[in-house]
N, C-alpha and C positions, 0 to 999 in steps of 0.2 A: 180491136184486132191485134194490136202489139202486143197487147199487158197479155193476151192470149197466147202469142207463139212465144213471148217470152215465159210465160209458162212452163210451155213444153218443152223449148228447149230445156229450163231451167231442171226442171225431172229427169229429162234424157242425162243431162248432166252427173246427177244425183246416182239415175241406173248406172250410168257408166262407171261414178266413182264407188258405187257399189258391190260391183262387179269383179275390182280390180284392185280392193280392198279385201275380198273377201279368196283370191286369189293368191295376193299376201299372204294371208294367213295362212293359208293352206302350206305353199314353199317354206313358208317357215317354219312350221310346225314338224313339216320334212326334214328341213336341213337341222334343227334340234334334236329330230328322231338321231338321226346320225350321229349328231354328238355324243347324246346318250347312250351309241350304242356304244362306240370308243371306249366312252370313261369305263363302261361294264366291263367289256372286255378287257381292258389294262388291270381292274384291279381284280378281275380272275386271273389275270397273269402272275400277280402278287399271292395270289391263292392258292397257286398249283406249286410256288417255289417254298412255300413257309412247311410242309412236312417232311421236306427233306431239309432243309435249316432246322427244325426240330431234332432230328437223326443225328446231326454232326457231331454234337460234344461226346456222346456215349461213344460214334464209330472213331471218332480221332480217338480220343483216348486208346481204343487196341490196333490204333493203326489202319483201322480200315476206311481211312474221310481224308480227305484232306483238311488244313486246321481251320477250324469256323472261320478266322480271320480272313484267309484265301476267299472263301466262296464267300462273304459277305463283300466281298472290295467290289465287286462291280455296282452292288446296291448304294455302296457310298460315293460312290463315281458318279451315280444320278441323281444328287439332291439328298436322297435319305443321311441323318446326321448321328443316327444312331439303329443300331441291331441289337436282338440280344433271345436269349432262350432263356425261362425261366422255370421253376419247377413246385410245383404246389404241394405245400402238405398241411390239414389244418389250418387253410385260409391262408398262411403264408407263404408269401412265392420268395424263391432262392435263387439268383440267376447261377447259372451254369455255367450260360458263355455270353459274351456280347463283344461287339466292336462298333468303334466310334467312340463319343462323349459322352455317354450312358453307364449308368451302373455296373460293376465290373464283378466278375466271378465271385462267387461267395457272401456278397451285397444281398439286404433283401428289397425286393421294390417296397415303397411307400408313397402314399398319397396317391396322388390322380395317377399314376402308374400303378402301385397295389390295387386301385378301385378299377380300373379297366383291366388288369390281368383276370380279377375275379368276377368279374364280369362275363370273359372271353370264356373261361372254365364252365361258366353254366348257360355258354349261347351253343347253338351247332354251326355258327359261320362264322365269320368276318366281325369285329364288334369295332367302334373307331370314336376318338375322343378327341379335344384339346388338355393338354398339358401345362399344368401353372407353373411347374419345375424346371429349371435348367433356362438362358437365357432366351432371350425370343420367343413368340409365340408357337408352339409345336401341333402339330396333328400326329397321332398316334394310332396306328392299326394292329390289331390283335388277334391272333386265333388260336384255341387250343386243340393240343394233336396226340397223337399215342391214346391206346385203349388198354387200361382207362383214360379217361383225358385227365391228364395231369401235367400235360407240360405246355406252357405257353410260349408264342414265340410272336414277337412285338419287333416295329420299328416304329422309330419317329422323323417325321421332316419338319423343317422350318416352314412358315409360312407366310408369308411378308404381303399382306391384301391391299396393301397399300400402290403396290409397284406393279402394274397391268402387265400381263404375260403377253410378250409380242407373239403376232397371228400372222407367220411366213406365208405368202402366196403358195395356195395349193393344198393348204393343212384344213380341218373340218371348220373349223374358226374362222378363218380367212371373211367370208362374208357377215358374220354375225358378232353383236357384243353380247357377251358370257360372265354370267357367275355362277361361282358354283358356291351352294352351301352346304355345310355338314350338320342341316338341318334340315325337320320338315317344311319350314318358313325362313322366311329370306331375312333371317338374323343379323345384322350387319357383326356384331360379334363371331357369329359363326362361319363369315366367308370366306374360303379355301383361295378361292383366286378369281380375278375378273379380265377381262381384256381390253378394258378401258374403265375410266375413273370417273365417267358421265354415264354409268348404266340409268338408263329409266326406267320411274318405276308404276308410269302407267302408260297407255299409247298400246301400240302392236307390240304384242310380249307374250314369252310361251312360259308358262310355268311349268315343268316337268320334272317328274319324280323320276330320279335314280336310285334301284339299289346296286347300296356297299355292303354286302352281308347280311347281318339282320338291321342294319339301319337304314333307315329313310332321309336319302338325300334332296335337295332341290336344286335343279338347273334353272336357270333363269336365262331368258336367249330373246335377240331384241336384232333385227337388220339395224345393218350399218346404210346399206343404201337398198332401195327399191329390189327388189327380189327380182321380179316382174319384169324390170329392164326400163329404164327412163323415160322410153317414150311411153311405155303402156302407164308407167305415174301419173304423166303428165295428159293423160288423153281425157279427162273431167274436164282440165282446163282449156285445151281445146275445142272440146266438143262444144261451151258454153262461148265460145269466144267467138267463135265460128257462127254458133246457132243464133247468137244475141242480132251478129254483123247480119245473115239473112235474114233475120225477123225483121228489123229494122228498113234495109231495104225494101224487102217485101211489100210491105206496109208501106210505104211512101207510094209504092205501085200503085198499090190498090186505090191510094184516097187520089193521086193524081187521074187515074182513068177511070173511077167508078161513076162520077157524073154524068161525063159526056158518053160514053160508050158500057154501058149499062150490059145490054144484051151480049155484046161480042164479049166482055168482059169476063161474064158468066159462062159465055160457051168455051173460051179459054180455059177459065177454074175447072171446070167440068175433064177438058182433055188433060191438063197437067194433073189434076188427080188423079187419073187413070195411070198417068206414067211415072207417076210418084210411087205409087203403088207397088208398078209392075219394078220399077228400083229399088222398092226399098225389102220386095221378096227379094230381089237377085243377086242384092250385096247382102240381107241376113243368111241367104244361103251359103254364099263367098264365107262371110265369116264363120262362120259354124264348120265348113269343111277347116280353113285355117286353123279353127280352137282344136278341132280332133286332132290333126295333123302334129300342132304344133304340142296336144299332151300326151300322141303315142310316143314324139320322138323325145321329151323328158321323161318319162316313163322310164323309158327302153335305155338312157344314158344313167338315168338317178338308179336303175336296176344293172346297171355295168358297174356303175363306181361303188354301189355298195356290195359286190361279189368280188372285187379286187381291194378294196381298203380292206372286207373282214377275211379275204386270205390273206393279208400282209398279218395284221395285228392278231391275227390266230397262231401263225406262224412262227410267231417273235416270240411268246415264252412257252412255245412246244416247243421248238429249240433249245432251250434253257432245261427243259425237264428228260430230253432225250441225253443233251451234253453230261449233264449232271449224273443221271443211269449207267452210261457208261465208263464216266469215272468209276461208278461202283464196282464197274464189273474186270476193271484195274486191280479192284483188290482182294487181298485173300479171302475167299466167303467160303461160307460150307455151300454144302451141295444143295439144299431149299433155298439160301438168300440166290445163289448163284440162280438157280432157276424164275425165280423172282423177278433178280432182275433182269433176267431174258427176254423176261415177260413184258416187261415193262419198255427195253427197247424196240422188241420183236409188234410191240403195239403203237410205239410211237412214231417207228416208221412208218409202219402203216396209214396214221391219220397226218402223218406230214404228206404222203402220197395223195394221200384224199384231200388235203386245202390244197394242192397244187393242182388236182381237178375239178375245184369247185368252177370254176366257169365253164367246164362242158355243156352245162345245161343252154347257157347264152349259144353256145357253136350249135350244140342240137339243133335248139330254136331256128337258127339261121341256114342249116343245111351243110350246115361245112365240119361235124362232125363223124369220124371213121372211124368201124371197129374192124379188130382182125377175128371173122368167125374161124371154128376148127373144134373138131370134134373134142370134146372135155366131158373125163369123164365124172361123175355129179359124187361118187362117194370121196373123189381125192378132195373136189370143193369143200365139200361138207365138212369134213375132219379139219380142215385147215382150219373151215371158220370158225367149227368148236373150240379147240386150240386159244385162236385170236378169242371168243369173248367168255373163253370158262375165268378169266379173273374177273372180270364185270358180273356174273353171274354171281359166283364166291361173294363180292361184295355186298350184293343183294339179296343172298342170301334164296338165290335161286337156282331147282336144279335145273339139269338140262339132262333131255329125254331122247333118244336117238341114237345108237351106236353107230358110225361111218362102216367101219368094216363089214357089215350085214346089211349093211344101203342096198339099193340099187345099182348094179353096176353097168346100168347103161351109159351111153353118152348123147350129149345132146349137143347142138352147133349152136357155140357160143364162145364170145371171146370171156377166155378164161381170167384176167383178172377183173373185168369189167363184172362177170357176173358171181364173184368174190366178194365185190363192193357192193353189190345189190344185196349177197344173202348177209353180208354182216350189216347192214342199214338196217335189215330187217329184224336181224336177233337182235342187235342192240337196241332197237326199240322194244322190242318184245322183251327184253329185259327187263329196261329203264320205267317203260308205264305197267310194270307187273306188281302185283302186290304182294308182300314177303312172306317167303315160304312157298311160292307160287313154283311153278313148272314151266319150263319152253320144250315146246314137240317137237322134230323135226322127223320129217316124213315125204317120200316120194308115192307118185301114181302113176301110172300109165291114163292117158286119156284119149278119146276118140280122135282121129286124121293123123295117127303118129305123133302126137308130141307127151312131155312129161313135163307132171308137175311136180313140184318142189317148194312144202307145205308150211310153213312156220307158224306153230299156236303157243299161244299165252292165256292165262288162265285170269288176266287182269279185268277189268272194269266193264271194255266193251266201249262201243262207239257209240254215239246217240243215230237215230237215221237223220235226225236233219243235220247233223257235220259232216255226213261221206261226201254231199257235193264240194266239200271244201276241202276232203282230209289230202288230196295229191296236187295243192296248191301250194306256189312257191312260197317260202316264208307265212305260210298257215299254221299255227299249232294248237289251235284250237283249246285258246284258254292255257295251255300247260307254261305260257310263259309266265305265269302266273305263282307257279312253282317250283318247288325248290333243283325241276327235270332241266338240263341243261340240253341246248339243242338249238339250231336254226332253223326249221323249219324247213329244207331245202332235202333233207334225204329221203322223203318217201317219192317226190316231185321228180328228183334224179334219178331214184330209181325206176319209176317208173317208163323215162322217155329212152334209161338204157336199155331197160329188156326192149322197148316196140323197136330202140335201133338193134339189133341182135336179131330181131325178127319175131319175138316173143309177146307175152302180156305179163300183166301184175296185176291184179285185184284182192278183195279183202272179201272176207264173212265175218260176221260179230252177231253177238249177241249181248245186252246189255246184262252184265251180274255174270255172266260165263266167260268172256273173254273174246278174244278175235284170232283170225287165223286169216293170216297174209298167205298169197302163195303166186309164184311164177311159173309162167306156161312157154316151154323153150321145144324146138323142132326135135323129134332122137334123131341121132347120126350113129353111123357104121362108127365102131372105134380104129383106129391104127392099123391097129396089130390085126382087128380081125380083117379087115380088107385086104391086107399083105395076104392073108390064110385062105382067104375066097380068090383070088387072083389065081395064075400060072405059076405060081411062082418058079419050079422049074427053069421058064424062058426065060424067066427073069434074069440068072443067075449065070447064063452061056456066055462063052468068052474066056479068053485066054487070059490068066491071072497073072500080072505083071510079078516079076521076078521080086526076089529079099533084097534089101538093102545090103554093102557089102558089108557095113559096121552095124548093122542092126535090124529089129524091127521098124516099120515107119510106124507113124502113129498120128493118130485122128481125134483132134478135141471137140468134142461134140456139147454146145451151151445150149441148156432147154431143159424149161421149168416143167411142163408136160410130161408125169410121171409113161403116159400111154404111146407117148411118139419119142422117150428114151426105149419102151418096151422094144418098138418097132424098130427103130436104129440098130440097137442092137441084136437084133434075131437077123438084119440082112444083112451087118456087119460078120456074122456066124459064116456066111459066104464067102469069105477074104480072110482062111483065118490068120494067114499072113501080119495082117495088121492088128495092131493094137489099137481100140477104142477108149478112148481119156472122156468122163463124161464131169460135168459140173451143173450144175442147179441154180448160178443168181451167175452174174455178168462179172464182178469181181473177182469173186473164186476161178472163173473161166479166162480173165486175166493172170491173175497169180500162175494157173497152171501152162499159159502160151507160156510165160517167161521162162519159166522153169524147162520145161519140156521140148519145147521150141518144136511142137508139132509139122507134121510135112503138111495141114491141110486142115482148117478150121469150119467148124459148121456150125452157123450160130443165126439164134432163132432170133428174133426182130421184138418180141414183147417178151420182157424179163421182170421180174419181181423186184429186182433190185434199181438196176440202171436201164436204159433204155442198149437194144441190139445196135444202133446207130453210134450211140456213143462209146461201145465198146469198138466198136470197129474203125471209130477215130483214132483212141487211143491204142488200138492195137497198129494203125498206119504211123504216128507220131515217134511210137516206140522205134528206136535202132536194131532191139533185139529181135522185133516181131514183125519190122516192116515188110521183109520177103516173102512173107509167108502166105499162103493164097487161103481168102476168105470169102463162103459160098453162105447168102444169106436166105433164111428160110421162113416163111409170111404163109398165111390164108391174105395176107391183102395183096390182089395182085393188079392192084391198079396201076398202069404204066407210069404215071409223075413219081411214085413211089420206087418202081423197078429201075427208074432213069436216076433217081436221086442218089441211091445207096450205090448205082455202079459208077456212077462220077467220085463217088467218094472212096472208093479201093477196091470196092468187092469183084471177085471176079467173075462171078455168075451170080443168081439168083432162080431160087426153086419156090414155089408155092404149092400149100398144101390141099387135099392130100397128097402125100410125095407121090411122086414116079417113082419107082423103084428101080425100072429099066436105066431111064435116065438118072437118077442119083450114083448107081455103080457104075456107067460108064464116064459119071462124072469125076468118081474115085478114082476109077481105072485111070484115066486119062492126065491126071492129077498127079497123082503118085509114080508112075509111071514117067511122066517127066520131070521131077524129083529126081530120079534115081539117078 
């Protein structure tokens, strides 16, 4: 009977450390994921800076860069020990420009520099080496840029594998030993860096390929300690320790009273069987709700921290590539670079706006996500969006089909930037998986119970049907990670949960070898202006008109991005022609113009393109120039925490739309009138 429940314990054992092994694995395989998603991302960060270090030596020479030296200092501020820009002709590269310890203008590279330049000339990515030249062991990454590709633009870092790179509380490392190699195989010659000097090299270990361009890296990733958490380690050894202690007891039990008492004995085993049973359903039940519990709420925090670590590290060399654009746009350009690089600001703010919303989808999720609806109307969307993705297109060599101006000029209730960022999620995909020479459609329809649709087709590959159940899953990209498409996987997912908060739908059609066509279904709304027209307007408009200023007209600065509700401002400002209307279009400019103007009466809308309504009307309270000045805030969100919040903060009223037109004039009237 012993050698028996020492058995079972002994397996239970086994299950158990089975279990919690294989549990390991799993965390760790995760918290590697992450690693490797880091290292990807930093060296597209190196990625997006090396075309315009390419640009530098041709634009400093006419003055229009600052000198390569300047814009390389910050790369040698972080390790890198050399920069340099080279120039091909005939298999020999001529450097141009560099800074650091590297080869200096007019130099030709040679050796494992020559061989990884021309290397770099006949990849289309990233190409990356070690360096027999110059002291210390180097790693070297390279990419060639300008069309044709003729110029290469290379740094190099030291790399000392010898010396474990410390892992700060809180950094992706922190739990795990790391190395990394600048190989497909764990080359000890090849290793970049580790985080300790006793990596193992068999045990629980993840072996995971990174790419750096066209080359195939290897991660190597090993727990420092128990992932699982120490007791769950150590719960094999209890279980057996424990189980051994019962079995043993047990069994003294049994041989002490199985002789004399035989029958009771057996009627005993009989009931504790029974209640063994009924415990040991009621604690696997116990545990099993515990394990779900305890992996929706890793889940849900491992799905938090990696939507806030990839907007930090997303954010960090878009920054770099916006700073850098607008240096350009410092200098004297003709009128195409100038519009260029417009373009290129005019787009980068934009997706810095977008990684500072990438966690809406979490707020969705949770309930505590708010949009501001209001009538928008769908042809100003439209143009805007063509605008933001005709360079993306151009690049692809894709046209785009759809004139704005002969759109549809209805309106639909929807918050207008929110539904902005849905229709550029959607061109830019319809871009990006399109195939060259390909077309994007854009198109409206009227459809049954009053709403519109709003259609985007691509004439690309098409979906498979067994991926739709997948294609509006977070982080889903169905294989494209695979290629050379950049992307998270999180923008069809986003969009989608923004059109159902707006009130709307999103779904797709496809066809495999024809293409697909996404499209959103939003509520129509009355526009602005025409509800002012269907109104009274007449009664609107009674009332005795406060008198002129003795030294002038008064004047009304009116911020809002809404081409339809400036239409309508100004047609009842047509009422008062007394006053003068001062209109602006971003939060900025609508500051520049308080200071300057020093208006008798500010009207400013709560969602702006550039800055938030709230933040302008801090800085317009903070201002000495501006702080008198009475500011009436204007929202479709008219939830009271919202209406309490902005008037503790200065404002003096607040209106929600669509306006009152009754009350807006007599809020003018009332306004200006005490002014005078």
């Amino acid at each position: 009977m012993l050698v028996v429940l020492t058995g079972v314990v002994t397996v239970a054992s086994l299950g158990v450390r089975s279990v919690v092994r294989n549990q390991e694995k799993r965390l760790l395989r995760e918290r590697a994921g992450e690693v490797a998603l880091v290292l990807t991302t930093a060296f597209n960060g190196v990625k997006s800076s090396f075309p315009v270090l390419a640009m530098a030596p041709q634009s400093s020479v006419s003055g229009q860069q600052p000198p390569f030296a300047d814009m390389a200092r910050p790369l040698l501020a972080n390790g890198v020990v050399t920069v340099g820009v080279a120039e091909g002709h005939d298999g020999v590269l001529t450097v141009l420009a560099s800074a650091g310890d590297g080869p200096v203008p007019g130099q030709t590279l040679a050796g494992d520099r020559a061989s990884l330049g021309r290397r770099a000339l006949g990849a289309q990515n990233l190409v990356s080496g070690f360096l027999a030249e110059g002291p210390g062991k180097r790693l070297s990454i390279s990419l060639a840029s300008g069309s044709p590709r003729r110029v290469v633009v290379y740094e190099e870092s030291l790399v000392d594998a010898t010396r474990p790179v410390p892992t700060p509380r809180g950094s992706p490392f922190s739990e795990l030993n790391v190395a990394l190699y600048a190989s497909p195989r764990a080359d000890p010659s090849k290793l970049i860096f580790t985080t300790t000097q006793h990596m193992p090299r068999s045990g629980q270990l993840v072996h995971m390929s990174v790419a750096v361009g066209v080359d195939p890296w290897l991660l190597v990733a090993g727990s420092k300690q128990p992932l699982v958490g120490g007791l769950a380690a150590d719960s094999p050894w209890v279980v057996l320790a424990v189980g051994l202690l019962i079995a043993f007891l047990t069994s003294l039990l049994i041989e002490s009273l199985g002789k004399r008492r035989a029958y009771a004995l057996a009627l005993v085993d009989e009931r504790t069987g029974e209640l063994q049973q009924a415990l040991k359903e009621g604690s696997r039940l116990e545990e099993a709700e515990r394990q779900a519990r305890e992996l929706a709420e890793s889940a849900n925090q491992s799905k938090s921290e990696f939507l806030s670590r990839m907007s930090h590290e997303l954010r960090t060399p878009l920054n770099a590539v916006v700073g850098f654009a607008q240096l350009l746009e410092l200098d004297d350009l003709t009128d195409t670079q100038r519009e260029e690089v417009a373009q290129i600001v005019k787009g980068g703010r934009h997706l810095l706006d977008l990684i500072n919303e990438v966690l809406d989808i979490s707020r969705i999720e949770s309930g505590r996500f708010a949009v501001s609806a209001e009538p928008v109307r769908v042809a100003e969307v439209l143009g805007e969006t063509l605008d933001l993705v005709r360079p993306l297109a151009d690049h692809h060599d894709i046209e785009l089909l759809g004139d704005p101006s002969r759109s549809d000029q209805s309106f639909v209730l929807a918050d207008r930037q929110r539904l902005k960022q849905v229709l550029l999620n959607l061109s830019a995909n319809a871009i990006k998986y399109n195939r060259p020479g390909g077309t994007v459609g854009f198109s409206c329809e009227h459809t049954a119970e009053g709403r519109l649709r709003i259609n985007v087709a691509d004439t690309g590959p098409g979906i498979r049907p067994e991926h739709l159940g997948l294609l509006f899953s977070p982080f889903e990209r169905l294989g494209a990670e695979r290629t050379d498409v950049e992307g998270t996987g999180l923008g069809l997912s986003l969009s989608r949960r923004l059109a159902e908060a707006m009130g709307g739908t999103l779904g797709v059609s496809t066809e495999l070898g024809r293409g697909s066509t996404f499209w959103v279904d939003l509520p129509v709304a009355e526009g602005p202006l025409e509800r002012y027209l269907r109104l009274d307007t007449p009664s609107h408009t009674q009332g005795q008109e406060p008198a002129s200023r003795p030294d002038g007209r008064p004047k009304v600065l009116y911020i809002e991005d809404n081409l339809s509700n400036l239409s309508l401002v100004e047609r009842i400002f047509a009422q008062r022609a007394h006053v003068d209307l001062l209109v602006a279009m971003q939060g900025q400019l609508g500051l520049d113009l308080a200071r300057e103007h020093r208006p008798a009466l500010v009207l400013l809308d709560l969602h702006l393109p550039d800055i938030g309504g709230d933040q302008v009307l801090e800085q317009l309270r903070d201002d000495p120039t501006t702080r008198t000045i009475p500011v009436v805030m204007i929202s479709a969100d008219a939830t009271s925490g919202q209406v309490q919040r902005l008037v503790a903060a200065g404002a003096r009223s607040y209106l929600t739309k669509p306006i009152d037109v009754r009350e807006l004039l007599r809020l003018i009237d009332d306004t200006l009138g005490a002014a005078l």
